[in-house]
C-alpha positions as CSV (number, residue, x, y, z in Angstrom):
1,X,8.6,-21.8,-15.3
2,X,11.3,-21.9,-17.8
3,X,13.9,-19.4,-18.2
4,X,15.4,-18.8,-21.8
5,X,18.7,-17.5,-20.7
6,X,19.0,-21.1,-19.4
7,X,18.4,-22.7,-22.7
8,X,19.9,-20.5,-25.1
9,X,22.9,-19.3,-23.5
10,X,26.1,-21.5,-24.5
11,X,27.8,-19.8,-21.4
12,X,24.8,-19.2,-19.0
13,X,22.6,-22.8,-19.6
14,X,24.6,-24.2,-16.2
15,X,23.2,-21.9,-13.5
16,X,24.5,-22.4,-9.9
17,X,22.6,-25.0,-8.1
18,X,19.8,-23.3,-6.1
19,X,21.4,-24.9,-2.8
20,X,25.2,-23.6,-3.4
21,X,27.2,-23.2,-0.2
22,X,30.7,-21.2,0.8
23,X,32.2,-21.4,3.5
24,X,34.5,-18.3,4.8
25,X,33.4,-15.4,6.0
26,X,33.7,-12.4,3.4
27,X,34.5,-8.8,4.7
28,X,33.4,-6.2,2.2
29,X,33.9,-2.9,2.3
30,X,33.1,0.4,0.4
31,X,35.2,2.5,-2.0
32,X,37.3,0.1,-4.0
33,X,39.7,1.7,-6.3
34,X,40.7,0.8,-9.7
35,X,43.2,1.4,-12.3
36,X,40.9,1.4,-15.3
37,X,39.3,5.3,-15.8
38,X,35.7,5.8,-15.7
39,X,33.5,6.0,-18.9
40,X,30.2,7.0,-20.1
41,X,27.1,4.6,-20.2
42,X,24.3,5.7,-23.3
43,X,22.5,6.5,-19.7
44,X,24.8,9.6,-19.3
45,X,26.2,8.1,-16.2
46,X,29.6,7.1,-14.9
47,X,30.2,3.5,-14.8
48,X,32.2,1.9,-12.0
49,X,36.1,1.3,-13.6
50,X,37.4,-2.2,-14.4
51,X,39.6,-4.1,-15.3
52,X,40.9,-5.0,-18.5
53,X,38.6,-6.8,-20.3
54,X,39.2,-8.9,-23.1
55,X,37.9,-8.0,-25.9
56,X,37.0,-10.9,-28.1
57,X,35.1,-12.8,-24.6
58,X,33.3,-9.4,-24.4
59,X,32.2,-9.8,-28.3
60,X,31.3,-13.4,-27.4
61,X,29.1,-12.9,-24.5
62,X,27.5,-9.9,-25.0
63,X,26.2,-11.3,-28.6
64,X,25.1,-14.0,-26.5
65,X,23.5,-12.3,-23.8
66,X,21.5,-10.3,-26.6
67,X,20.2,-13.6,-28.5
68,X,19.1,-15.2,-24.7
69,X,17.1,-11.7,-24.2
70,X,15.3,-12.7,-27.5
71,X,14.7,-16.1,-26.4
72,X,13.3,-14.6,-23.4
73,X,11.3,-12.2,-25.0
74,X,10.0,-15.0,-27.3
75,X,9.3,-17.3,-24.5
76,X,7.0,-14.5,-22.7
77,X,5.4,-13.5,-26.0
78,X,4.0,-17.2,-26.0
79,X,2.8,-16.9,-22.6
80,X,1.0,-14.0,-23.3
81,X,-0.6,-15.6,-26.6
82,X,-1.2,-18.4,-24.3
83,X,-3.0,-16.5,-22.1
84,X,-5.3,-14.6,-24.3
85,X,-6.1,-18.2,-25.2
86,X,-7.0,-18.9,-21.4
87,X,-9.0,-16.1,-21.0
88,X,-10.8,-16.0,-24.2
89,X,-12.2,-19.9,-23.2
90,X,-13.6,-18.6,-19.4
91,X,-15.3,-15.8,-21.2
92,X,-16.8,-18.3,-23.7
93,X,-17.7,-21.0,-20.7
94,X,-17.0,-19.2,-17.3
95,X,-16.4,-22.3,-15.4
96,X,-14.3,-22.2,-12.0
97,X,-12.1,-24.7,-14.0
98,X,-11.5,-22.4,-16.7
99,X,-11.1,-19.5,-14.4
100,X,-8.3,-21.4,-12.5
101,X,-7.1,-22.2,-16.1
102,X,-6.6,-18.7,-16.5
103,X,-5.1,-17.5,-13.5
104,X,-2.2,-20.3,-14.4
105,X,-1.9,-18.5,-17.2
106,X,-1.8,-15.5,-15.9
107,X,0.8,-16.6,-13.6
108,X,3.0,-18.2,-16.3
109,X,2.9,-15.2,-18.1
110,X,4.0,-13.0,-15.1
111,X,7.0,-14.3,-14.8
112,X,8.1,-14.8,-18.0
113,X,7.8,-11.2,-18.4
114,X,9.7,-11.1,-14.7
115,X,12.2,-12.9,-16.3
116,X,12.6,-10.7,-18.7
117,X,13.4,-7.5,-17.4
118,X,17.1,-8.0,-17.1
119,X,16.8,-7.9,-20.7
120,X,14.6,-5.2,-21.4
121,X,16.6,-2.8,-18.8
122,X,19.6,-3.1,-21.1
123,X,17.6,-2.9,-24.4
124,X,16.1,0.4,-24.2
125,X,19.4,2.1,-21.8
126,X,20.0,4.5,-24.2
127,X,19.3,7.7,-23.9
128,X,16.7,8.3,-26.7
129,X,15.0,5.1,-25.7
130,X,14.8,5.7,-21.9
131,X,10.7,6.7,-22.1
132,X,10.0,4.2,-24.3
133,X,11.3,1.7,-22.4
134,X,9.1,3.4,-19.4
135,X,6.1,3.8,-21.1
136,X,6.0,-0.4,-22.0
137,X,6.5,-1.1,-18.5
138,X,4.2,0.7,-17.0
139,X,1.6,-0.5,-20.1
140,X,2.3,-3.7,-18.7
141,X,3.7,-3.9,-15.2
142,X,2.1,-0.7,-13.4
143,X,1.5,-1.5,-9.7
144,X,-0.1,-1.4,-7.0
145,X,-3.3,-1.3,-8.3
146,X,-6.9,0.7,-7.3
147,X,-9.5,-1.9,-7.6
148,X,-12.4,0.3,-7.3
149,X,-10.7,2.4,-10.0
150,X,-11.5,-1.2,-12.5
151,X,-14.8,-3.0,-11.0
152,X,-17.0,-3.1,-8.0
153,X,-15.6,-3.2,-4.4
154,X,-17.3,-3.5,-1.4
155,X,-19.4,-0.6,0.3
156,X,-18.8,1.3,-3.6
157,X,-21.6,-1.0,-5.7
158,X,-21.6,1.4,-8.8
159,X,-17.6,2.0,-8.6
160,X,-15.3,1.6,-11.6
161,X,-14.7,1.3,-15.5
162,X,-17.3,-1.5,-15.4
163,X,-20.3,0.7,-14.3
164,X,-19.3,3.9,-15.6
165,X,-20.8,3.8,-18.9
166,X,-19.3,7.4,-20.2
167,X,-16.1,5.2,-20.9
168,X,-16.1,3.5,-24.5
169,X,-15.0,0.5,-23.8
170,X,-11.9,0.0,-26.7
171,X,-8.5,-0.5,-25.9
172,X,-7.5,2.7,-26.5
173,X,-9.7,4.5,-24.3
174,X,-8.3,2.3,-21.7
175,X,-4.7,3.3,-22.7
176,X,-5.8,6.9,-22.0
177,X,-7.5,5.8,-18.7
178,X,-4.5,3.9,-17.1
179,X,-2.6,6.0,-14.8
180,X,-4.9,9.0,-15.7
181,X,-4.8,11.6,-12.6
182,X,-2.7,9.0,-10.4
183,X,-0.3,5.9,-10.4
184,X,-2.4,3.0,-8.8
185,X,-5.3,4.1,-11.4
186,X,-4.3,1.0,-13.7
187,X,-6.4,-0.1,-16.6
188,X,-3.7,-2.0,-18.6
189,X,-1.2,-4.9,-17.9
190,X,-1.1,-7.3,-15.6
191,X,-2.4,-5.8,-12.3
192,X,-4.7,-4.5,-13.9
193,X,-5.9,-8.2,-15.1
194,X,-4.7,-9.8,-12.0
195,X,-7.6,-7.8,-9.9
196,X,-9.9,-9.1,-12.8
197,X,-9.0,-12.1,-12.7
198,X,-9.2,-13.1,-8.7
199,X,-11.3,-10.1,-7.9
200,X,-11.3,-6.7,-5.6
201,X,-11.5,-9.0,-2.8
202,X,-9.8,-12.0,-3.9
203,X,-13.3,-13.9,-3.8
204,X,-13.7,-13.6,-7.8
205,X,-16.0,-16.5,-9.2
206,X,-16.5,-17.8,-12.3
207,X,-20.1,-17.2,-12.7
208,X,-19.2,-13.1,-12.3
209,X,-18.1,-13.4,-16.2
210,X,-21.2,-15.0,-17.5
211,X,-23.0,-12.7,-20.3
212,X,-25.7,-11.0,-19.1
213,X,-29.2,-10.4,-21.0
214,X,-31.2,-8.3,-18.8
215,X,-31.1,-5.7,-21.0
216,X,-30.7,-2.3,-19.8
217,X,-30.0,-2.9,-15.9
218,X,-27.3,-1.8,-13.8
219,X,-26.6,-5.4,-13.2
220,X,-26.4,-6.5,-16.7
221,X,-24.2,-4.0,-17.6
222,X,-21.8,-4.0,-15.4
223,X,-21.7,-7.7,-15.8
224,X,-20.7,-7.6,-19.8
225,X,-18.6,-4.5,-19.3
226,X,-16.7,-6.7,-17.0
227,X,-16.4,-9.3,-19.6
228,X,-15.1,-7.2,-21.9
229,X,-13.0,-4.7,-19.8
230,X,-11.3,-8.1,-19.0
231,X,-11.0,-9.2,-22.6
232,X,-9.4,-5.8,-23.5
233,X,-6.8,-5.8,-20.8
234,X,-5.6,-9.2,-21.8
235,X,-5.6,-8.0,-25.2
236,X,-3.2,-5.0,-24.6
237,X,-0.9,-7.4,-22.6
238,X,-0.7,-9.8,-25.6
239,X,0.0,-6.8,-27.9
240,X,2.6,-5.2,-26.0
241,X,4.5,-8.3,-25.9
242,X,4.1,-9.0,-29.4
243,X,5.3,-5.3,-30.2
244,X,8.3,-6.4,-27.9
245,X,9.2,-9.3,-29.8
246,X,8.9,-7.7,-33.5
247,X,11.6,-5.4,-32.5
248,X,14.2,-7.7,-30.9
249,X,15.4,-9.3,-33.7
250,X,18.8,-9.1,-35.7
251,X,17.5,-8.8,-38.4
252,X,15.1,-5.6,-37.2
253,X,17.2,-2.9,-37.3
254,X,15.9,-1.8,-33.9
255,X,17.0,-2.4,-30.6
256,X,19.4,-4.8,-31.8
257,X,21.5,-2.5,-34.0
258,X,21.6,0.3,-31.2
259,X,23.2,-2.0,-28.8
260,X,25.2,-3.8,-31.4
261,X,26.6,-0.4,-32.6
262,X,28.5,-0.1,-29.5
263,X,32.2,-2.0,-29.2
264,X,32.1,-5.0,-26.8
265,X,33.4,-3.6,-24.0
266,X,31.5,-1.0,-23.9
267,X,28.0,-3.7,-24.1
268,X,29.0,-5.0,-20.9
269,X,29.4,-1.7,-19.3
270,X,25.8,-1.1,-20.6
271,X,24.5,-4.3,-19.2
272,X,26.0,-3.6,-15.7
273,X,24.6,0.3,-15.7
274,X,21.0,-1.4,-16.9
275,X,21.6,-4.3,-13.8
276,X,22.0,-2.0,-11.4
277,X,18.9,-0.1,-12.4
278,X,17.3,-3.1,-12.6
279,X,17.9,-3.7,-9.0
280,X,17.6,-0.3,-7.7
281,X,14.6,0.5,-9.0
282,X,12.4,-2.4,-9.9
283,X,13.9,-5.1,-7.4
284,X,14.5,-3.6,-4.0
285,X,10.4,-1.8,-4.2
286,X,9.0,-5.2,-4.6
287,X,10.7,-5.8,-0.7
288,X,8.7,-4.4,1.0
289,X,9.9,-2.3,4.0
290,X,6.9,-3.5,6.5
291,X,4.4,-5.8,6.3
292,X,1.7,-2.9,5.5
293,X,3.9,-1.9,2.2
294,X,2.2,-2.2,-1.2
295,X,3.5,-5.3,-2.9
296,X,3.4,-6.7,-6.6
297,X,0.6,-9.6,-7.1
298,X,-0.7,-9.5,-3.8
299,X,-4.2,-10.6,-5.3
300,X,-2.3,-13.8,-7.1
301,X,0.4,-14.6,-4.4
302,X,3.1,-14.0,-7.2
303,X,5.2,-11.1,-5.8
304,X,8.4,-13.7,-4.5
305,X,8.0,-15.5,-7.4
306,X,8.4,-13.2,-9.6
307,X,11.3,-11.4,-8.1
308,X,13.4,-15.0,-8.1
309,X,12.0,-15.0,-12.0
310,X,14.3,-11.4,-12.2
311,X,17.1,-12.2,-10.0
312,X,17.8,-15.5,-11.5
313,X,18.1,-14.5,-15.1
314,X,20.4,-11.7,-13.4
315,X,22.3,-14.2,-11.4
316,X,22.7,-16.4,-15.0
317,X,24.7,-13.5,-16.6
318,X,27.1,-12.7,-14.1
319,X,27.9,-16.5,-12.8
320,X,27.0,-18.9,-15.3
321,X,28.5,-22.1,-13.6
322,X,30.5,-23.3,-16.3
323,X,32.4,-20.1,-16.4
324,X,32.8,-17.3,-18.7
325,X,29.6,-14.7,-17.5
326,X,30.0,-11.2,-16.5
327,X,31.4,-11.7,-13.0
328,X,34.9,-13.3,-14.8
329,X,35.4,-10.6,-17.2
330,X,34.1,-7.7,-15.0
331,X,34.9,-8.4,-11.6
332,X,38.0,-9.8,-9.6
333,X,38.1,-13.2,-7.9
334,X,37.5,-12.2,-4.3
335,X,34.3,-10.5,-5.7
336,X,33.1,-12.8,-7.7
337,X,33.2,-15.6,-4.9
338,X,31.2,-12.6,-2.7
339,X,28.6,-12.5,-5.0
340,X,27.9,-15.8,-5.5
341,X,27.6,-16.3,-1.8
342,X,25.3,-13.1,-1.4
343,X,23.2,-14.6,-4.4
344,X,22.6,-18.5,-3.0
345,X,22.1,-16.6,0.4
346,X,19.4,-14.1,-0.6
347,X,17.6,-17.2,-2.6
348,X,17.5,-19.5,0.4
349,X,16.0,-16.8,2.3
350,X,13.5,-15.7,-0.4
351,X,12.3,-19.2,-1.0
352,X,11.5,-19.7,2.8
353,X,9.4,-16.8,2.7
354,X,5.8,-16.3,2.3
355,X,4.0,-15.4,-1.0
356,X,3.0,-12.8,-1.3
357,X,5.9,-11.7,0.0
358,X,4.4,-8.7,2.1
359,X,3.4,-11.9,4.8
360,X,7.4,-11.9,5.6
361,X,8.8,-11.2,8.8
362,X,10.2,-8.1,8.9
363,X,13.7,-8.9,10.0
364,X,13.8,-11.9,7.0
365,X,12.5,-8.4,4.6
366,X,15.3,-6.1,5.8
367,X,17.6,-9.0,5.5
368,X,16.9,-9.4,1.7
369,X,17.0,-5.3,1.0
370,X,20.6,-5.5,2.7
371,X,21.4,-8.6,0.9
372,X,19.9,-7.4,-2.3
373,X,22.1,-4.1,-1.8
374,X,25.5,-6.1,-1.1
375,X,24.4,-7.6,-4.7
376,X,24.6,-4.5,-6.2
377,X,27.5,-2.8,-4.8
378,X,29.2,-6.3,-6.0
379,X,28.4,-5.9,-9.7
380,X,29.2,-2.5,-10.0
381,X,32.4,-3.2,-9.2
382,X,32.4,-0.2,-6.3
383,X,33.0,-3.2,-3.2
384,X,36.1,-4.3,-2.2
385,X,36.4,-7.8,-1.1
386,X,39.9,-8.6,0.7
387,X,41.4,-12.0,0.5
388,X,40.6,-14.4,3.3
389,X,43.5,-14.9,5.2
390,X,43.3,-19.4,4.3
391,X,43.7,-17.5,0.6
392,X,46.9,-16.0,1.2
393,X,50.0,-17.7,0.2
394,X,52.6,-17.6,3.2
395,X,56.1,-16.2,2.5
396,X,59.2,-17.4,3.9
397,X,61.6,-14.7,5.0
398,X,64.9,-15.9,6.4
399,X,66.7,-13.2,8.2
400,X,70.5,-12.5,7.5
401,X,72.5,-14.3,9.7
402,X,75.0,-11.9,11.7
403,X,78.3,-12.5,12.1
């Protein structure tokens, strides 16, 4: 997978190798305080206080960070296009090949919309913008998912949208349908097309999308419903990230101009507010706290790889290795060495674990939550990191002789 913040970012396109190494231990502790005062995010919160930022690097990179979010955003439009494509050619010849076809589609576009969300968090931060922002992500993202609330399941023959002919199969009768009386009851987005796509069970097979023509049987019903429930599905995704796209823009007057409005210093405070929501809220639930937790993709095997698609876009802004991302203008030295520790650390551990990720040990899980929360206390700026003592300069004192 390719990740646009790595190709259109000046600053970011040198990312820390994957295998980075510190040595020294660091000792962090809570409660860090600062100089600068406190100010308001559009989120209505209180931001942690920095340091003085320069103004003219904060103009530079945050116009940056906003045109790498569009490359982004473009990049996972295409994989969404990309996938309609897929899936429109296994429901025109259902062959295993083109099924596989599909689900490498499917997991292309995953993660490219992963990717993503470190832009999309800061894009719809303010206020006014907050459900709408909500409302795409769950269109597109909702998880876990009910199978038997979409298609057959075992021991449940007549179970889901695909035998219950009372539902008008369009896509906006699924749009009312997804999440109707409770949160796993998905019938949009990804989930929703991943249990499609590899089945309930995870036994899907190409011939269960082959059009039926045994008229009006239960069989042959279900079996064309199914073909175009999945058809629907993958349509919704592709518009949603085409409505995405359309708004991004400069030149739309949109999303853009909101963020754009706001001095430059006051754009990075944004992005940090929308980081750390980003890893509070959709980062640390896709760690799951024991191996019987609910986790993302467990159908396709995607939920590690699609947290390492979020965290190292994040990891990109704040320590591009050339210099010059968030970490330099937000945080001080000692933290910024922290963090790019706790990052290489918590990917060497993620990419030794199973996918999905749920198959973990549970130590090597609680590991990554702590690790993932040492992450966030870093960029907020709230974690003080002394200096190790091999930093420390040593002073010579010579004492007054006496007479």
């Amino acid at each position: 997978m390719k990740y646009a913040v790595f190709k259109s970012f000046p600053a970011l396109a040198r990312t820390l190798p994957l295998a980075l190494a510190l040595t020294g231990g660091l000792l962090l502790t809570g409660g860090c305080e600062r100089k600068a005062p406190q100010t308001e995010t559009e989120t209505g919160t209180q931001s942690a206080p920095v340091q003085v930022i320069n103004e003219a690097a904060a103009d530079a990179f945050s116009s940056e960070y906003w045109q790498a979010g569009q490359a982004q955003i473009i990049d996972a439009e295409a994989a969404g296009q990309a996938l309609a494509r897929a899936v429109a050619k296994l429901l025109e010849s259902p062959t295993e090949d083109h099924l596989e076809a599909a689900k490498l589609a499917w997991l292309d576009a995953h993660r490219e919309l992963a990717g993503s969300m470190p832009f999309i968090k800061v894009a719809f931060s303010p206020a006014d913008l907050q459900q709408q922002g909500k409302e795409l992500l769950l269109a597109l993202d909702s998880w876990p998912t009910q199978a038997g609330y979409l298609d057959t399941v075992p021991g449940y023959s007549s179970s889901g949208i695909v035998n219950d002919t009372a539902i008008e199969l369009t896509l906006a009768n699924l749009r009312k349908q997804h999440r109707l009386t409770a949160h796993e009851e998905a019938s949009t987005g990804f989930h929703a097309l991943e249990v499609m796509l590899w089945g309930p069970t995870s036994e899907r097979t190409a011939g269960q999308f082959a059009k039926a023509s045994a008229g009006e049987k239960p069989e042959a019903q279900a079996a064309n419903r199914r073909r175009e429930l999945t058809r629907l599905i993958t349509q919704g995704i592709s518009e949603d990230l085409s409505g995405l796209s359309a708004r991004w823009p400069l030149t739309a007057n949109d999303l853009s101009q909101r963020y754009l409005a706001k001095p430059p210093v006051a754009r990075l405070q944004w992005i940090r507010s929308a980081h750390m929501d980003l890893l509070r809220n959709e980062i640390l639930p896709r760690l799951p706290e024991s191996s019987e937790s609910d986790v993302e993709s467990g159908r396709a095997a995607d939920s590690k790889q699609a947290l390492l698609a979020m965290l190292r876009n994040l990891q990109a802004s704040w320590l591009p290795e050339g210099g010059g991302g968030l970490a330099d203008l937000m945080l001080d030295r000692h933290q910024t060495t922290a963090l790019a520790q706790t990052f290489a650390e918590l990917e060497e551990r993620l990419l030794k674990m199973e996918d999905p990720i749920e198959l973990a040990a549970p130590d090597e899980l609680q590991r990554s939550r702590h690790q993932i929360e040492a992450v966030l206390g870093l960029i907020s700026g709230d974690t003080e990191v002394p200096a190790r003592e091999e930093d420390m300069t040593p002073v010579s004192v010579t004492m007054p002789v006496e007479d």
